[in-house]
MARBA-3410 file (N, C-alpha, C, O; in Angstrom, 1 decimal):
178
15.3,-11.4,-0.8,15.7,-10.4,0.1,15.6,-10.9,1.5,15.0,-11.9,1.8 ~ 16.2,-9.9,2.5,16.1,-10.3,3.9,16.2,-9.6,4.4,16.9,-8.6,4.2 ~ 15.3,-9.7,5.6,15.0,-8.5,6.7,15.0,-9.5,7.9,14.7,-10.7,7.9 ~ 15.4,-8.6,9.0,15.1,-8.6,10.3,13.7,-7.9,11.3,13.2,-6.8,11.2 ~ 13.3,-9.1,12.2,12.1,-8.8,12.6,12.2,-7.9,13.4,12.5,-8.5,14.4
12.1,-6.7,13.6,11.7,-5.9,14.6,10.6,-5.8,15.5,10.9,-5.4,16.7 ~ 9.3,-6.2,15.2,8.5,-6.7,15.4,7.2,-6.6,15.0,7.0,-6.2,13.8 ~ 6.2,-7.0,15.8,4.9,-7.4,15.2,3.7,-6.1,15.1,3.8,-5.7,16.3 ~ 3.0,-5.6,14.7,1.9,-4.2,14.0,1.0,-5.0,15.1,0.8,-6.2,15.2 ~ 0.5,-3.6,16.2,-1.4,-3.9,16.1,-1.5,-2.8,14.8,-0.8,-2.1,14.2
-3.1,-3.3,14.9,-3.7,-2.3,14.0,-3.8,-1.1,13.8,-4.9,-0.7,14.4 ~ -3.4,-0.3,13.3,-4.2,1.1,13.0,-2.6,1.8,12.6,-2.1,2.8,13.2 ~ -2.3,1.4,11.9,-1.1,2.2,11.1,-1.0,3.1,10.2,-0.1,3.9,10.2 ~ -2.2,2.8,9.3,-3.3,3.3,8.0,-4.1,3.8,9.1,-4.3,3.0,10.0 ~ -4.7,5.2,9.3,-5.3,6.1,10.2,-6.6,6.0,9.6,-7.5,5.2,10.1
-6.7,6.6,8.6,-7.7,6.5,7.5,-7.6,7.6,6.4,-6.8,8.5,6.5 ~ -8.5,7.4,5.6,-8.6,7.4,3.8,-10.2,8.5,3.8,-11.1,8.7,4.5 ~ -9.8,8.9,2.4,-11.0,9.5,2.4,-10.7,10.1,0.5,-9.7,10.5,-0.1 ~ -12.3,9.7,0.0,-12.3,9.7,-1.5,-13.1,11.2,-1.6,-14.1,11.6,-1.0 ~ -12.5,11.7,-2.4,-13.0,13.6,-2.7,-13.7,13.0,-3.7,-14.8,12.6,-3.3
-13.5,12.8,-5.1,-14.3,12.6,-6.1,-14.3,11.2,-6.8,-13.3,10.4,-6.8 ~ -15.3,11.0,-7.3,-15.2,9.8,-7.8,-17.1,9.6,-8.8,-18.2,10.1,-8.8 ~ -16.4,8.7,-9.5,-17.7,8.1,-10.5,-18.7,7.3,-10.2,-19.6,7.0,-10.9 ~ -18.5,6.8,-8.4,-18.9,5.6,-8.2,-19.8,6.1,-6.9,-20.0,7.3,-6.9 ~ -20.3,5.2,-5.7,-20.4,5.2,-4.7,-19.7,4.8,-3.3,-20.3,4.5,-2.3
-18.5,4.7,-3.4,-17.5,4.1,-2.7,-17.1,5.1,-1.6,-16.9,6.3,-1.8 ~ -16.9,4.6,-0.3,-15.8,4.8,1.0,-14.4,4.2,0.8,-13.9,3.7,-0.2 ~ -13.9,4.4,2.3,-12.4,3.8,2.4,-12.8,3.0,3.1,-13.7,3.3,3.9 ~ -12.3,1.4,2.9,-12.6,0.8,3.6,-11.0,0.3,4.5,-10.4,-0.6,3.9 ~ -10.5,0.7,5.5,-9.3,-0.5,6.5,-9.8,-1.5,6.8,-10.5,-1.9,7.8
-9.0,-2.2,5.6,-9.4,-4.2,5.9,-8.0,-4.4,7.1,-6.8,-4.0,7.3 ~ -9.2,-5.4,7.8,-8.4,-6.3,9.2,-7.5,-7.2,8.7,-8.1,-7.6,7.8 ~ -6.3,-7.7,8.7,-5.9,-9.1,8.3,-5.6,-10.2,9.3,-5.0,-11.3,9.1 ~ -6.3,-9.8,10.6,-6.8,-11.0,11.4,-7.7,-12.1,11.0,-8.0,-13.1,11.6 ~ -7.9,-11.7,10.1,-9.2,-12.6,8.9,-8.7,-12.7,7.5,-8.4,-11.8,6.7
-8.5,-14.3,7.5,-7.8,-14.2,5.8,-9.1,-13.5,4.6,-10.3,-13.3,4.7 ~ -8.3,-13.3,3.9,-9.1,-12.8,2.6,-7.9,-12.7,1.4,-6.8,-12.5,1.7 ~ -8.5,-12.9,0.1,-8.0,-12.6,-1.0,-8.0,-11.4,-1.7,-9.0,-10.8,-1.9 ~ -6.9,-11.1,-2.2,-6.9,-9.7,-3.2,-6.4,-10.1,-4.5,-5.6,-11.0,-4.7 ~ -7.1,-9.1,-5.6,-6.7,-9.5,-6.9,-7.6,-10.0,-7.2,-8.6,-10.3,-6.6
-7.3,-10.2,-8.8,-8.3,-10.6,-9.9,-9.5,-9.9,-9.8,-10.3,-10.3,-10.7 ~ -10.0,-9.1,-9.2,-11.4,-8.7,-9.2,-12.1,-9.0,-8.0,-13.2,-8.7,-7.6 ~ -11.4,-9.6,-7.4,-12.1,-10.0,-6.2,-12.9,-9.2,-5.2,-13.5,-9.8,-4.3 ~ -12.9,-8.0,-5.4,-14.0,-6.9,-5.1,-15.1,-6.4,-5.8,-16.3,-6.5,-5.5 ~ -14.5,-5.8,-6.9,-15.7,-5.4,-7.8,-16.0,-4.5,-7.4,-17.0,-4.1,-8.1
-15.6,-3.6,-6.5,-17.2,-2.1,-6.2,-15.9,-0.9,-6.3,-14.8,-1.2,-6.7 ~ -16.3,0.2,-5.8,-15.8,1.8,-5.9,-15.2,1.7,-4.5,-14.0,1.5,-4.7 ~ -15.3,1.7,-3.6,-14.3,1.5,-2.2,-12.8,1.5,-2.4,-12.3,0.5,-2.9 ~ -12.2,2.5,-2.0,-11.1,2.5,-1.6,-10.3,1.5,-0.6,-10.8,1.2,0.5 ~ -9.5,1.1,-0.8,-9.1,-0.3,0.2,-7.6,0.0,0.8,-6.7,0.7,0.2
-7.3,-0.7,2.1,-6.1,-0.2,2.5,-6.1,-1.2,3.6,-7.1,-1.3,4.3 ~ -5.0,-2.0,3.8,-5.0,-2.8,5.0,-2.8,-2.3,5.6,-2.1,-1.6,4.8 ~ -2.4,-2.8,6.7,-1.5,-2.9,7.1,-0.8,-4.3,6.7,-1.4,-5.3,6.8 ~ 0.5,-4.2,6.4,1.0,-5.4,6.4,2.3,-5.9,7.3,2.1,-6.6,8.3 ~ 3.4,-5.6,7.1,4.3,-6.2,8.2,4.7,-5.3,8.6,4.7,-4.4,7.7
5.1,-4.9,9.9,5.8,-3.8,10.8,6.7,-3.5,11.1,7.4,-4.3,11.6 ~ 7.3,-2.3,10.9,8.9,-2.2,11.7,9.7,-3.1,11.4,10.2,-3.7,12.4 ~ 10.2,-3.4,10.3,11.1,-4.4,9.9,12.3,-3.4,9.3,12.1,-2.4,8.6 ~ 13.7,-4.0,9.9,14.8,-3.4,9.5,15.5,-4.3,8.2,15.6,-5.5,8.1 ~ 15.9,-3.4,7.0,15.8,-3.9,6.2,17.3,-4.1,6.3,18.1,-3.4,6.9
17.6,-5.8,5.4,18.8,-5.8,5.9,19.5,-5.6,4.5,20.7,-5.4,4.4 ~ 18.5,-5.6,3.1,19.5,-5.4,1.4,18.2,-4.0,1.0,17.0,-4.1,1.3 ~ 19.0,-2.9,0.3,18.2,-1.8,0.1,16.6,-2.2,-0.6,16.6,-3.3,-1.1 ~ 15.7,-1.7,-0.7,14.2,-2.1,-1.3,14.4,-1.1,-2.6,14.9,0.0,-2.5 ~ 13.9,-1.7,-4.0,14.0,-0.8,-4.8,12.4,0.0,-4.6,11.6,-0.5,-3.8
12.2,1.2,-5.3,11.4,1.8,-5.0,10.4,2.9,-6.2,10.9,4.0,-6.4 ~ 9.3,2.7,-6.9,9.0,3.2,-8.3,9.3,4.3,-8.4,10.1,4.8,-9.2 ~ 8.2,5.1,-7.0,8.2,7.0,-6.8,8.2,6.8,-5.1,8.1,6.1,-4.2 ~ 8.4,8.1,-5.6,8.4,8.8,-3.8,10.2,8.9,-3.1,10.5,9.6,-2.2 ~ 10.7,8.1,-3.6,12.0,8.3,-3.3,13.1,8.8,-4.2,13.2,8.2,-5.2
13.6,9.4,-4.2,14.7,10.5,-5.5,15.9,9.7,-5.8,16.7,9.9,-6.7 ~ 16.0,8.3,-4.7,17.6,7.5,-4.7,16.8,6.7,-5.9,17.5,6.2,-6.8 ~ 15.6,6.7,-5.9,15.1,4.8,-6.4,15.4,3.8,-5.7,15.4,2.7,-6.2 ~ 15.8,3.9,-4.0,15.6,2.6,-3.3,15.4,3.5,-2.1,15.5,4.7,-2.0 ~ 15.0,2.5,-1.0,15.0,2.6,0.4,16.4,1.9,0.8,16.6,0.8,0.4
17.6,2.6,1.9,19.0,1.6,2.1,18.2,0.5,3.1,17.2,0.5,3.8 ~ 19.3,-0.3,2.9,19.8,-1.2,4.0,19.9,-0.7,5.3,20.8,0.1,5.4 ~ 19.1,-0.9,6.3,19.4,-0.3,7.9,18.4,0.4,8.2,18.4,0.8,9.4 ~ 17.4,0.8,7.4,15.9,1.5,7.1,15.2,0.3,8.3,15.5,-0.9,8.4 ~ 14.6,0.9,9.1,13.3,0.5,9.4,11.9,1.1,9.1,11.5,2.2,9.4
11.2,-0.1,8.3,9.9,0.2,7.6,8.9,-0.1,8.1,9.1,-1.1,8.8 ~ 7.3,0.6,7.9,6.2,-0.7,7.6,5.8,-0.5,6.3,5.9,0.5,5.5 ~ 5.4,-1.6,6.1,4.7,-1.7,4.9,3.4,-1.8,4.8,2.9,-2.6,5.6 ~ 2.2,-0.9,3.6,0.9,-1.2,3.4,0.4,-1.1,2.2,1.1,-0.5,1.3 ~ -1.1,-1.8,1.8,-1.4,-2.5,0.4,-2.4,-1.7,0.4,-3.4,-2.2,0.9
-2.7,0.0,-0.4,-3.7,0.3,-0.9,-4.2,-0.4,-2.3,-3.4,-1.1,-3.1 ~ -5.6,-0.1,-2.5,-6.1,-0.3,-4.0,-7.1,-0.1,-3.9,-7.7,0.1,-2.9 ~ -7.6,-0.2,-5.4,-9.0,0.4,-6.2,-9.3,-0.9,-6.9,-8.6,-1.3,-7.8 ~ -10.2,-1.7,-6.5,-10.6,-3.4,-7.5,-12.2,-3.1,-7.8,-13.2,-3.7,-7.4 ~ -12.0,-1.9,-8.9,-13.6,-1.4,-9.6,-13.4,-1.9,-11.3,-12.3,-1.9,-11.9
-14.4,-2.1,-11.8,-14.8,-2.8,-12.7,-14.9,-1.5,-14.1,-14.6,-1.6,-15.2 ~ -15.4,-0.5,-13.6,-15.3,0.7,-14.3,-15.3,2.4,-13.7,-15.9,3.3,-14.2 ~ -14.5,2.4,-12.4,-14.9,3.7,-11.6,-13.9,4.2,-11.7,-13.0,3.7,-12.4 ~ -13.7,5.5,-11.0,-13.3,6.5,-11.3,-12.9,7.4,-10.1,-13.7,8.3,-9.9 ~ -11.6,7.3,-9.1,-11.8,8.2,-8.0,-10.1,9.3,-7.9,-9.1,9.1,-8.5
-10.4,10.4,-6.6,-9.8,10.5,-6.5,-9.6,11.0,-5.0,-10.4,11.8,-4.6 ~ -8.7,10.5,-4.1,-9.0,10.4,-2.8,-7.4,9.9,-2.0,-6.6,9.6,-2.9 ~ -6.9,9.7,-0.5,-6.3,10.0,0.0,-5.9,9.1,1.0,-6.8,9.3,1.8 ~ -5.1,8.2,1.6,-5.0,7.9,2.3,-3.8,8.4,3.5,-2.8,8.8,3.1 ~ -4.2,8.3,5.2,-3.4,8.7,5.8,-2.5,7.8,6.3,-2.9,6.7,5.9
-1.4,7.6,7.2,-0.3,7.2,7.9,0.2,7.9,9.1,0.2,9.1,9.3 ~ 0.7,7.1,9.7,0.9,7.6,11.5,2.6,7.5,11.2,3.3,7.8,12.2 ~ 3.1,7.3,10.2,4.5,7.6,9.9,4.6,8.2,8.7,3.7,8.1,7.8 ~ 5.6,9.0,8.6,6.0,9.6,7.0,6.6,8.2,5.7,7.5,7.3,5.8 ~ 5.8,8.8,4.9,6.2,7.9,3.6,7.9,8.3,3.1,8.5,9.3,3.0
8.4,6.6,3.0,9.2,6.6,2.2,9.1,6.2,0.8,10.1,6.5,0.2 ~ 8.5,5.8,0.3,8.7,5.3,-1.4,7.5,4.8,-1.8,6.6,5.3,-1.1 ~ 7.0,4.0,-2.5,6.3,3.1,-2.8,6.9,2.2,-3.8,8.0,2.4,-4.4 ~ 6.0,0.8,-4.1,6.2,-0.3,-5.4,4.9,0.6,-6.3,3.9,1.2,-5.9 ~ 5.3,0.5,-7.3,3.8,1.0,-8.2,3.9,-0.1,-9.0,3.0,0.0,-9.9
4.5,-1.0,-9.1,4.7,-1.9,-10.9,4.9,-3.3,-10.2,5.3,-3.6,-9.1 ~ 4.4,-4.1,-11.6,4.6,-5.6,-10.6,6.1,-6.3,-10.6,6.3,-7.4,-10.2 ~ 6.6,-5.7,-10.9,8.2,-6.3,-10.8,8.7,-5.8,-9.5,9.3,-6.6,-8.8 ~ 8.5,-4.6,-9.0,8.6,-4.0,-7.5,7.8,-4.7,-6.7,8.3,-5.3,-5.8 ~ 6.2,-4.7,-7.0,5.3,-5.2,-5.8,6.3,-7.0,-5.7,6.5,-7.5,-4.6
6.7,-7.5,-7.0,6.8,-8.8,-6.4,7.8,-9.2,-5.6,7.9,-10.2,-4.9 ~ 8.8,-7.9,-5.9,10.3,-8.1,-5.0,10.1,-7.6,-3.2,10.8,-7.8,-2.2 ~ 9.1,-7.2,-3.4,9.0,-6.8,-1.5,7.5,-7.4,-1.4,6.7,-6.6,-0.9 ~ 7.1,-8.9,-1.8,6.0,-9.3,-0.9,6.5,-10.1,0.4,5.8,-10.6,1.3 ~ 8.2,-10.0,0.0,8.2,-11.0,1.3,7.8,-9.6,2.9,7.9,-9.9,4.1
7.5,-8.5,2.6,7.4,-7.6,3.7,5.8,-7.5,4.0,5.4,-6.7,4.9 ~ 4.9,-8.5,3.1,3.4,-8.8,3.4,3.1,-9.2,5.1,2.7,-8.4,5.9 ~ 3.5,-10.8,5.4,3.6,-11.5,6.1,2.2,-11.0,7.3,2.2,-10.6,8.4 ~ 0.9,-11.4,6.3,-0.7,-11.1,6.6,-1.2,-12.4,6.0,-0.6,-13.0,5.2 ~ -2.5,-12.7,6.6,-3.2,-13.4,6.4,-3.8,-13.0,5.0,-5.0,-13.3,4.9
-3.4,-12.5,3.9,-4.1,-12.0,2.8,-3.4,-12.6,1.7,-2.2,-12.5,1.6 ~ -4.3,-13.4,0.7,-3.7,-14.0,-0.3,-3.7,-13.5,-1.6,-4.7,-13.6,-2.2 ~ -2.6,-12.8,-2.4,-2.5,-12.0,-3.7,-2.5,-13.0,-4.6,-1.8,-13.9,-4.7 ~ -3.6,-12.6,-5.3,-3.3,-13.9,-6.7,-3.3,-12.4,-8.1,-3.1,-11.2,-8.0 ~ -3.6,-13.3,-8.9,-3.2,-12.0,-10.3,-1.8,-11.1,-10.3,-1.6,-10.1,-11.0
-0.7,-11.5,-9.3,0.7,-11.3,-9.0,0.9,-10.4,-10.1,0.8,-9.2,-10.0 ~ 1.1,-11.1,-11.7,1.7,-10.6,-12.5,0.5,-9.5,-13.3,0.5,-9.4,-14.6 ~ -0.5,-8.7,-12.7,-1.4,-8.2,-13.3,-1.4,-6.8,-11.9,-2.4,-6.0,-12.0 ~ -0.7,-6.6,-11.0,-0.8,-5.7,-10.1,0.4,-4.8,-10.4,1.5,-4.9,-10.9 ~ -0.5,-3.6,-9.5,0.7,-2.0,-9.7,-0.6,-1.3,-10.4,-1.8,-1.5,-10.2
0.0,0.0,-11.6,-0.7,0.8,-11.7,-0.8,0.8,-13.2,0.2,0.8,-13.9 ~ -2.3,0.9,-13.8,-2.5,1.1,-14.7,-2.1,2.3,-15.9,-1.9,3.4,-15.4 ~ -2.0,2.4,-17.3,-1.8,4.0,-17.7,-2.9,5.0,-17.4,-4.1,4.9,-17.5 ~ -2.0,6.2,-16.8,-3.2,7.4,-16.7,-3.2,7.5,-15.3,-3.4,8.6,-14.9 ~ -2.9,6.4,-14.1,-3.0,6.6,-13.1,-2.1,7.8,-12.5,-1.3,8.4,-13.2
-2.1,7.9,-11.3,-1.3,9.1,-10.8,-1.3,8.5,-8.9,-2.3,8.0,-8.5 ~ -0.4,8.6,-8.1,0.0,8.2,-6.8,0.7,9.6,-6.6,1.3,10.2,-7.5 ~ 0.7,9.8,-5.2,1.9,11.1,-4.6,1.6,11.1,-3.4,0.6,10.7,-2.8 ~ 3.1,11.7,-3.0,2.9,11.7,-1.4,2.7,13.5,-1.3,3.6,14.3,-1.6 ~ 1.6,13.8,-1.0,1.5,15.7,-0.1,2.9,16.1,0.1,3.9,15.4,0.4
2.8,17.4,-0.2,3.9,17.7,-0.4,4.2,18.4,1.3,5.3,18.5,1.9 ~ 2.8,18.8,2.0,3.4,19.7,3.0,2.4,18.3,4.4,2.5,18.5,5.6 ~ 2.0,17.4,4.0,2.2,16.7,5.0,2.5,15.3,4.3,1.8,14.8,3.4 ~ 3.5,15.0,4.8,4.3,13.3,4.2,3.5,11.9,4.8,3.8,10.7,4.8 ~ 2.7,12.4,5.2,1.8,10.6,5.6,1.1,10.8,5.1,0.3,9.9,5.2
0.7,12.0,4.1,-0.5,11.4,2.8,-0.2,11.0,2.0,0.8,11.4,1.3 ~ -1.1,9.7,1.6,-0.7,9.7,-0.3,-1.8,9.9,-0.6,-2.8,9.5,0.0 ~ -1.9,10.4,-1.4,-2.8,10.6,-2.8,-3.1,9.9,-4.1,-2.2,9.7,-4.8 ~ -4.2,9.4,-4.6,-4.6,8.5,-5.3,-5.3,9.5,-6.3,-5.8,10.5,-5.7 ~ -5.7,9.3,-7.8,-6.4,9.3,-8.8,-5.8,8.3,-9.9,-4.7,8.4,-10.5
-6.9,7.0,-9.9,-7.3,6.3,-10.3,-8.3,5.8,-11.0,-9.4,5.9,-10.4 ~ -8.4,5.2,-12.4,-9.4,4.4,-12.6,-9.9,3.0,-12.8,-9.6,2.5,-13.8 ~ -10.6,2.4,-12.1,-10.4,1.3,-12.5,-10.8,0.3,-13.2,-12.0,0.2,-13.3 ~ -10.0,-0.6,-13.8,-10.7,-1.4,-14.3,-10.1,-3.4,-13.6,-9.8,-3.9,-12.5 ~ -10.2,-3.9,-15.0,-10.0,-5.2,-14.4,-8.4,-5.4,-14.6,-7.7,-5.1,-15.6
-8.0,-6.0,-13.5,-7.9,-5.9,-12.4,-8.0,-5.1,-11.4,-8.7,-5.4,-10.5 ~ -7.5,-4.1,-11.4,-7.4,-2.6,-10.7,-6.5,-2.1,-10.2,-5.5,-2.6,-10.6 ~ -6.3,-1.3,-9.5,-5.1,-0.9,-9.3,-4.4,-1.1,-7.5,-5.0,-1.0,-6.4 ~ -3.1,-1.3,-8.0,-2.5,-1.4,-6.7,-1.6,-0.8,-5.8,-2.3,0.3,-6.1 ~ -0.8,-0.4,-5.1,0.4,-0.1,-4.5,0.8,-0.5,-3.1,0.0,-0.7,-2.2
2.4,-0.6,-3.2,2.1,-0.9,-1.7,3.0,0.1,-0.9,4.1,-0.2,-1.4 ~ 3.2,1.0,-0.1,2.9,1.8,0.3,4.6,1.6,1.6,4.4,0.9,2.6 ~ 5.6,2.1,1.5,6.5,2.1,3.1,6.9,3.3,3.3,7.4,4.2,2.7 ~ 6.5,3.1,4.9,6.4,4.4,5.9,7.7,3.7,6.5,8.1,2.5,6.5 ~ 8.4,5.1,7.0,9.3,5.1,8.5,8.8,4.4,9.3,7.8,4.0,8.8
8.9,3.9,10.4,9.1,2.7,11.7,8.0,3.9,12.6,8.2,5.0,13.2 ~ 6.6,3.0,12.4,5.3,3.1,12.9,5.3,3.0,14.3,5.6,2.1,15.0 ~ 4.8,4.2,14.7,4.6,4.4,16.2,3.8,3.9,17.0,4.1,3.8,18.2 ~ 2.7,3.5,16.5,1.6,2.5,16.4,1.7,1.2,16.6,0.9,0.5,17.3 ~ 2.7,0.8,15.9,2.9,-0.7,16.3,3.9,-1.1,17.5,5.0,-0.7,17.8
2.9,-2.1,18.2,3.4,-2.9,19.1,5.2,-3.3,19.1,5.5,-4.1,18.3 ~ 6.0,-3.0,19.7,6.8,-4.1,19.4,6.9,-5.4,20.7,6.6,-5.3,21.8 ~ 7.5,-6.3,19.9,7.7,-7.7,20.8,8.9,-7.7,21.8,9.1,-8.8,22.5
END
């Protein structure tokens, strides 16, 4: 696929998160991607909710296919998006909890054949390995609020691996452009 740069995210696109119930001891955590780090495989281990920003305001130039949240099953061509990477990388917990956005959701990837076709819209210092083991487990559940559209909604459980999505909002107010 190919997109056009619009330009470049500061931080704070992902507002913040917050877990109602859960099995575990976990917060939301907004990881920085000014600092490399790895996701996947386990590479967390705890109950924490996780959510980082990834590329900004990019005008897409071939439609994005899309699991839920969209009624077409894609995002068109001429869309300007951002894109972001929530997940749950728990070993055996249990939550259910919310993240916010400073733009309204359009769609999400939930499955790894989607997450793999739009990582070129990552473009973060964050390295995904377990590629073919990400998206959502059976039993999970993702949605966007019905009466405000920058929430999504998570109940989740997780195990190994855990669970993923990645997450495209309308063209973020928040981010810088170049």
């Amino acid at each position: 696929m190919l997109v056009s740069l619009v330009g470049q995210a500061a931080q704070a696109q992902i507002l913040q998160g917050k877990i109602f119930r859960q099995s575990g001891a976990g917060t939301f955590v907004l990881l920085p991607t000014d600092q490399p780090f790895v996701v996947g495989a386990d590479t967390f281990d705890d109950d924490n909710l996780y959510g980082f920003d990834e590329d900004q305001n990019i005008t897409l130039i071939e439609p994005v296919r899309v699991d839920i949240g969209n009624a077409r099953g894609f995002i068109p061509a001429g869309t300007i998006v951002a894109s972001h990477y929530v997940f749950f990388d728990s070993l055996s917990g249990v939550h259910m909890g919310y993240v916010d956005f400073d733009a309204p959701i359009l769609g999400f990837a939930a499955f790894q054949d989607t997450m793999g076709a739009t990582d070129f819209l990552a473009n973060t210092n964050v390295t995904y390995i377990s590629e073919e083991l990400r998206g959502l487990e059976e039993g999970d559940q993702v949605w966007v609020d019905q009466r405000l559209p920058t929430r999504l909604w998570v109940y989740w459980a997780g195990s190994s691996p855990g669970d993923y999505v990645r997450v495209f909002t309308e063209r973020s107010p928040g981010a810088l452009l170049m």
